[in-house]
N, C-alpha and C positions, 0 to 999 in steps of 0.2 A: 572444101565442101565435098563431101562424097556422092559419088554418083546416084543418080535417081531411080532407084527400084524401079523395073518393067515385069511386069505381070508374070511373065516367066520364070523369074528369076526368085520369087516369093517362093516358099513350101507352101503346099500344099492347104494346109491350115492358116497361112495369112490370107494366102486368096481368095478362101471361102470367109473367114473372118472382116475383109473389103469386101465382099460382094455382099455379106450379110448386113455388115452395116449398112451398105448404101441403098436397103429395102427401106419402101415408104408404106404404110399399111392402105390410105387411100388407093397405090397403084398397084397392089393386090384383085388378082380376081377374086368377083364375090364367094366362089365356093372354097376358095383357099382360107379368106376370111371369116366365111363361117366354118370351116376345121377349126381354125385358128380359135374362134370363139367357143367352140364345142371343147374343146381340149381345157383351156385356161378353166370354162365354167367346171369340168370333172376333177379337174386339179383343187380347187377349191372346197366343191362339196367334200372330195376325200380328205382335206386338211379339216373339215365341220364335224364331220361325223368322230373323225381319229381322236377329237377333244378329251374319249372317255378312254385312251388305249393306255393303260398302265406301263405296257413297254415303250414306247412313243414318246410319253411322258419323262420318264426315265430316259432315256438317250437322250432326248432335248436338254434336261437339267444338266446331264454330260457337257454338251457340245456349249450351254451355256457359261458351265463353269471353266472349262478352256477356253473357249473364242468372248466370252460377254466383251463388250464394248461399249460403256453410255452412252456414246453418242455414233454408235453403228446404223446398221441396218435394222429392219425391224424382224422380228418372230415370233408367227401364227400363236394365238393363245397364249398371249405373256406381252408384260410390261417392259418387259429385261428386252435390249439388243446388244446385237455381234455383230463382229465384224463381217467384212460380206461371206465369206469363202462360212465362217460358223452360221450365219443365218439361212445360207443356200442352204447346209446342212441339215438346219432343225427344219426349215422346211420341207426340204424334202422328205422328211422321215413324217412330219405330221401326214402329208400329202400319202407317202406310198404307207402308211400303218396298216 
């Protein structure tokens, strides 16, 4: 059995990767939780409004026809899902349009 990782011994990005997981949002303070919810709600209206962006559109049908997935993730404005890594994608493109 291989020895058991100690916190130091992780890069940099596992550590923060464990510490992020091990976030509980009720042990959030409240004004972190509301960033937290001010953030998520602007992310969203900008994927509402993008609905009408013809470039946005286009990049997603991209990112559809490489990653689609039927039984993926799902993707803002569309029936169609991907896989996770194409769905981040199309989202985020709906989002930042």
């Amino acid at each position: 059995m291989p020895p058991a990782h100690t916190d130091s011994s992780l890069s940099l990005s596992r550590q923060f990767a464990r510490w992020a997981s091990s976030l509980r949002y009720q042990e959030l303070p409240e004004p972190v939780r509301d960033k937290a919810r001010a953030f998520l709600l602007h992310a969203l209206t900008g994927a509402a409004i993008a609905h009408s962006s013809e470039s946005a559109r286009h990049v997603v049908e991209i990112a559809l026809t490489e990653e689609g997935k039927p039984d993926g993730a799902s993707v803002f404005h569309s029936q169609k899902r991907a896989t996770r890594v194409g769905a981040a994608f199309a989202n985020s493109e709906w989002i930042h349009a």
